[in-house]
Steps between C-alpha positions, in 0.01 A plus 500: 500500500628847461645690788368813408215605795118471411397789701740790410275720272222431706695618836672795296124578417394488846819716631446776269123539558601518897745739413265735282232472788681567848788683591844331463564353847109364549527362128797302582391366811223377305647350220662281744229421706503794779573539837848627410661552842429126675588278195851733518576409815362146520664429179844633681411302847453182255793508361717616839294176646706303247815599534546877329866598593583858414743417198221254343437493166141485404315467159117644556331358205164633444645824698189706422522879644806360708342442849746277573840726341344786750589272773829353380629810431571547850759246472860720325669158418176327376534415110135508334339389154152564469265439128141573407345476160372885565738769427295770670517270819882456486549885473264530814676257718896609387361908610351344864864260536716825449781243449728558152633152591157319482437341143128513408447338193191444205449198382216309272602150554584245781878636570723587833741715355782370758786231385472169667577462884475839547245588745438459843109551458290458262090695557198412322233701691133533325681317165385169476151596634435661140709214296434168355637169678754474205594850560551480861714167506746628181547856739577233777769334235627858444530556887663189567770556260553879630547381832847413654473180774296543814302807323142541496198579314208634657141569349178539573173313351175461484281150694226400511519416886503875606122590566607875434634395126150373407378856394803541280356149329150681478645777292692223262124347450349871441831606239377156340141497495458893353823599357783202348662224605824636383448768767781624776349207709693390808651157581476286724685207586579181725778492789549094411578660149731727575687239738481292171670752263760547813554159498580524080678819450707409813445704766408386863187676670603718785131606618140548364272718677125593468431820424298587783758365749646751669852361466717835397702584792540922422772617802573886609721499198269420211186700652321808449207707664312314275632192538625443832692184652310184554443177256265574160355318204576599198134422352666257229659166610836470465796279392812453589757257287883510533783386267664175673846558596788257288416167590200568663232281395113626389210381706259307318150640468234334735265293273134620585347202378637319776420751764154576637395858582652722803302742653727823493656604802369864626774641623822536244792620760424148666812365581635244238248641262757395206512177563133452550409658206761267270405196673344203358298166599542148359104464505181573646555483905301204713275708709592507869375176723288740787603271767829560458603865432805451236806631593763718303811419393819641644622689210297758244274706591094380534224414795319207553208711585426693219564592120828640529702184462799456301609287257428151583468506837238279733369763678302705193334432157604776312159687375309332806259746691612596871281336793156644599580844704858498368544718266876507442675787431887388459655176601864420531588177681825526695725186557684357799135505696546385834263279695177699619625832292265680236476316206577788303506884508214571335200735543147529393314783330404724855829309721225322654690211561858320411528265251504135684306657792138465653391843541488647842165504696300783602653630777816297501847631607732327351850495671880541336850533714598830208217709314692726211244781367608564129626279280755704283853428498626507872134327653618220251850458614386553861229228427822236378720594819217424770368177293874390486536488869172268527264863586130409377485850277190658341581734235181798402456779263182633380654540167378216255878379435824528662771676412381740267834740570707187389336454161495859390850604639799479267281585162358175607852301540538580864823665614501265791847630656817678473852358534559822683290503774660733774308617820600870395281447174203497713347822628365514892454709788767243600717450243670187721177352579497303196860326513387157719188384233728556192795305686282234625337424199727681179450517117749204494188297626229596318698424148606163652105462505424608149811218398338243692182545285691537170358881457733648209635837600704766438700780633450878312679804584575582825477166657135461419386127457135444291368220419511367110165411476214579706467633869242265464793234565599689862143496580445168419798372717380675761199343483638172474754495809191628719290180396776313556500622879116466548432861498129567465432757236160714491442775276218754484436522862456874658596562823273652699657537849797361659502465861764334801243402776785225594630355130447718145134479390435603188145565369452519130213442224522130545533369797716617812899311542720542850854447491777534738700727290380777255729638211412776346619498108202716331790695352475908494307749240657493191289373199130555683326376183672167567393477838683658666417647901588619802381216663828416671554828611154538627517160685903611668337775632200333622765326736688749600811529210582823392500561121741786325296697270478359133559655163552362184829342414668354098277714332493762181517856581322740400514888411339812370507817275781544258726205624146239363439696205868449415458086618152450396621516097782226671283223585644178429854632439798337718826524593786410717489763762651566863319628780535646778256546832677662776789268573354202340610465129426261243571374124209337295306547218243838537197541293263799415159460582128689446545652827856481603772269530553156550705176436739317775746798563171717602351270675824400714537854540089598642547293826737703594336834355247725745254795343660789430894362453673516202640220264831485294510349149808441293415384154834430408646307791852442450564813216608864592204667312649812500805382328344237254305790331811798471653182330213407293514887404849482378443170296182532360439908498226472226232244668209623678496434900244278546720269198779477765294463745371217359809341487431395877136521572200414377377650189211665652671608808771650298274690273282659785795606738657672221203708416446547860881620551649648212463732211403301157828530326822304438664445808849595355336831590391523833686587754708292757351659811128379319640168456609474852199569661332227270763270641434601865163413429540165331741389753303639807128600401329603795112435572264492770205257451130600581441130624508148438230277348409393830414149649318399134849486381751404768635188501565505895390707822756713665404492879320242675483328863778614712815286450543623929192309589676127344714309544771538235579116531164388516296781363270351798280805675742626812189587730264235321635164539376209186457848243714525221531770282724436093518588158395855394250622808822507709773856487739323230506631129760344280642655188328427147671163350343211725613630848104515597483147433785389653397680839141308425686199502753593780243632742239202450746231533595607836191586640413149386742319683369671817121540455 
């Protein structure tokens, strides 16, 4: 069949008419299916989620009005290719980039103009939801051979199994019935087919996702105001495929024949959601003997209780409805059970019981030796510590998962921990209070836990370790060493009071638990729309524990007047950049936003900042500004300023602090005393920020419970003996770069092995 594409005069058609009817930037957006601003950033949070490193090189096929390039663009070091079949598109998307190095190319025919092994990344987004089968599996020929080993293709399609696709189906059947069936119609198509085509064009399928599963982890660094942090669907489904490695082999497609229908799991950032969602059956399970409840097998994933079972194991027929009054949510069994401990860690829709559990009777108070309110990072590590030493632990969080922090953190791979972890990294009323946890239990230990469970990983700048995959791995593991231990898991319980009349009583929406010990690990305020609350704090002082005021901590700053109108223009732009905050300093990557400034230098720098205190930038860290540009005016007398200025900054940048500085004319002839003050400026630029972007878009809470009211070997409640206090709710903010987690993990393995 030819290669040339079917639709192309009917889209050009279609784009033009837009074009003549609204103004540019609502045409556009419409052309390419609208809501500009969230497919940007979810498209950028994808592709972070799958390994984006700053020097990537990406092809964008199908790159529309370049709502992904806006994002990338961000990135100085990030080499980009990006084709449409619309010209008027292309020109569109290379104006919103503002990149001279970004390639945006026409073409009229199946084609990634890229040599072979060339790209790290290869985008079909909205593509082969308007092309024929044969289309879409030749581009996947052309991806594959772009692609170096390990790289991947991601694209989104249209299925049938996503209720909210139906209506798109509806408007095929109306283009049909009243119009032509060689209409701009829109395509659906089959995940067993695509893990068929993966199977033939050699690629092996890294993840498939419904489109209504919220499985997009977007962190403080990908979000807007009108996107902020959490996890997102993208609306179309998405695959994932990767070129194998040399001598890696390709994973066979499932045959469907052969395997009976599976009720889709609900919840996509479900802990070993990959390997659920490639696994297959030898056959049609024997239904479960009701005498005898079946029991799981000690490796996968699966419960013998209800739908969620993996591959092959006793304990579920895949596609079989849950019990009467279960109505499963998630399941993940966890190995190494031990006699009497929860068969797995499990919930229900409402938490209304645990997996493997009768639920509790009105009125009933059930009894634990350690309750830990809030499953996040340090309640789970707290939760392995107690079970270790024998503790009977119950684990709660009214949020309907754990560990949502986990999965979104890292772009979605999880910066677990840094190989620099240093107690005067961490920020506290005492700055020594922090030095026994991070001894007792040290980075050193955690990463001999990710080895143990085979987690690939590794180190970026600055000491930073992430995972390669998933957070969903960390998560997972978590999950699976507190099964192993017995702990008893219960989401989607609110607390409604917790009292001491002699042990910890804790009332919440389903039923009322005492326990000997109580650890607080509800975290602090950052991220509300996650979660998060002040329950920890409100609890501490309930009891008696002072708690420091809080503010906002790792978050963008912003700022007013003529210092945004000269960033506002900026956003998206990046650079290497040092600043300073009083005496704390630091060298990252900066980035212009809408309303101020951001990126990891920034945010580093804004727990240290306080309203009304200036900030230092140098935007050439390293170079004597000053200097460089008196010799740039001797060598190159005839080129404009913001040319040279180009040399070392961003394109944008460059152009709009030359117009803001200097007189438009050669700089051969302006004077050195006008270059100089440039230089003093690009070497130390001076601004005061109006505010931050408050608790919506830190990534940790400055403040907390009073490190003077705990133990600092314990983190056990001086005055309140059996109350614990970890993680974030406590005075201890680490630097940006997995310092937060590693305190999580510090804090909560020592309170565990005391609780």
């Amino acid at each position: 069949m030819s290669n040339q594409f079917r639709f192309l005069q009917t889209y050009e058609q279609m784009v033009d008419a837009m074009l003549a009817a609204y103004p540019e930037d609502q045409a556009v957006a419409l052309a390419v299916g609208g809501d500009y601003e969230r497919i940007c950033v979810l498209e950028h949070a994808l592709l972070r989620a799958n390994g984006l490193q700053a020097d990537s090189r990406v092809v964008d096929a199908g790159c529309g009005s370049g709502r992904l390039a806006t994002q990338l663009c961000r990135y100085p070091g990030l080499r980009y290719v990006g084709t449409d079949v619309v010209q008027a598109l292309l020109d569109y998307a290379r104006r919103r980039a503002g990149r001279p190095d970004f390639r945006f190319e026409r073409i009229d025919r199946i084609h990634l103009p890229v040599p072979d092994a060339a790209a790290d990344f290869v985008a079909f987004f909205s593509v082969f939801t308007h092309l024929l089968h044969e289309e879409s599996y030749v581009y996947l020929a052309e991806a594959h051979r772009a692609l170096r080993p390990g790289g991947k293709v991601v694209f989104s399609f249209l299925e049938f199994a996503v209720p909210q696709a139906w209506p798109v189906f509806q408007g095929n059947l109306d283009w049909v019935r009243n119009q032509s069936v060689a209409g701009h119609l829109n395509v659906f198509q089959h995940r067993d087919d695509l893990r068929l085509w993966a199977e033939r064009l050699g690629f092996n399928v890294e993840d498939i996702h419904h489109g209504d599963d919220r499985f997009i982890p977007v962190d403080a660094m990908a979000a807007t105001e009108a996107v902020p942090a959490g996890a997102y669907a993208l609306g179309q489904s998405v695959c994932v495929l990767r070129k194998p490695l040399p001598g890696e082999a390709v994973a066979k497609a499932p045959d469907s024949r052969a395997r009976p229908p599976r009720a889709r799991a609900a919840d996509p950032m479900a802990p070993n959601s990959r390997r659920a969602m490639a696994s297959t059956a030898s056959g049609p399970a024997k239904p479960p003997d009701p005498a005898q409840r079946p029991q799981p097998r000690r490796t996968g994933r699966g419960c013998g209780r209800c739908a969620d079972a993996g591959p092959g194991e006793a304990g579920g027929a895949a596609g079989r409805a849950p019990p009467v009054g279960h109505r499963r949510r998630r399941c993940g069994t966890l190995p190494r059970r031990p006699a009497g401990g929860p068969r797995c860690a499990s919930w229900c829709e409402g938490g209304t019981r645990t997996i493997g559990r009768p639920a509790m009777p009105q009125g009933a108070v059930a009894a634990f030796d350690v309750a830990i309110i809030g499953a996040g990072a340090a309640g789970l590590m707290c939760a392995i510590s107690a079970g270790r030493r024998g503790r009977r632990v119950l684990l709660l969080d009214h949020a309907d998962q754990p560990g949502k922090k986990i999965l979104i953190s890292g772009g979605g791979r999880c910066n677990f921990t840094n190989h620099e972890v240093a107690a005067d990294r961490f920020l506290s009323a005492n700055r020594h209070f922090c030095r026994s946890a991070l001894a007792r239990y040290t980075q050193h230990d955690f990463i001999a836990l990710v080895d143990k469970h085979r987690i690939p990983h590794h180190e970026k700048t600055l000491g930073q370790l992430f995972c390669d995959g998933s957070a969903q791995a960390i998560l997972a593991m978590l999950l699976e060493e507190c099964g192993g231990v017995g702990v008893d898991l219960r989401l989607g319980h609110r607390i409604a009071a917790v009292e001491r009349p002699g042990r910890f009583r804790i009332a919440s929406d389903h039923g009322t638990f005492e326990a000997e010990s109580l650890v607080l690990a509800t975290g602090g305020l950052s991220i509300p729309k996650m979660g998060a609350t002040g329950f920890a704090h409100d609890v501490a002082r309930r009891f008696g524990l002072p708690v420091l005021a809080t503010r906002p901590a790792l978050v963008p700053l912003t700022f007013g007047g003529d210092d945004l109108a000269l960033m506002r223009p900026l956003s998206g732009v990046a650079l290497d950049c040092a600043v300073r905050c009083g005496p704390a300093g630091f060298r990252e990557a900066l980035l212009f936003t809408h309303r101020g400034l951001s990126g990891p230098a920034i945010l580093q720098a804004s727990s240290y900042w306080r309203e009304g205190q200036s900030i230092l930038l140098d935007l050439l860290p390293g170079t004597a500004a000053a200097a460089w540009l008196r010799e740039r005016k001797r060598s190159r007398p005839k080129a404009e300023p913001r040319t040279i200025l180009a040399e070392r900054l961003p394109q944008r940048l460059a152009h709009a602090l030359a117009a803001a500085h200097l007189p438009a004319e050669p700089i051969g002839g302006l004077p050195d005393r006008v270059l100089d003050r440039l230089g003093e400026l690009l070497n130390a630029w001076h601004l005061t920020p109006g505010g931050s972007e408050g608790y919506a878009k830190a990534e940790v809470t400055l403040g907390g419970i009073d490190t003077a009211a705990l133990s600092s070997k314990t983190l056990e409640a001086k005055a309140v003996p059996g109350l614990f206090v970890i993680g974030e709710a406590v005075d201890v903010t680490g630097w940006l770069g997995g310092y937060n987690f590693q305190w999580a993990w510090s804090s909560g393995w020592v309170a565990g092995e005391a609780a």
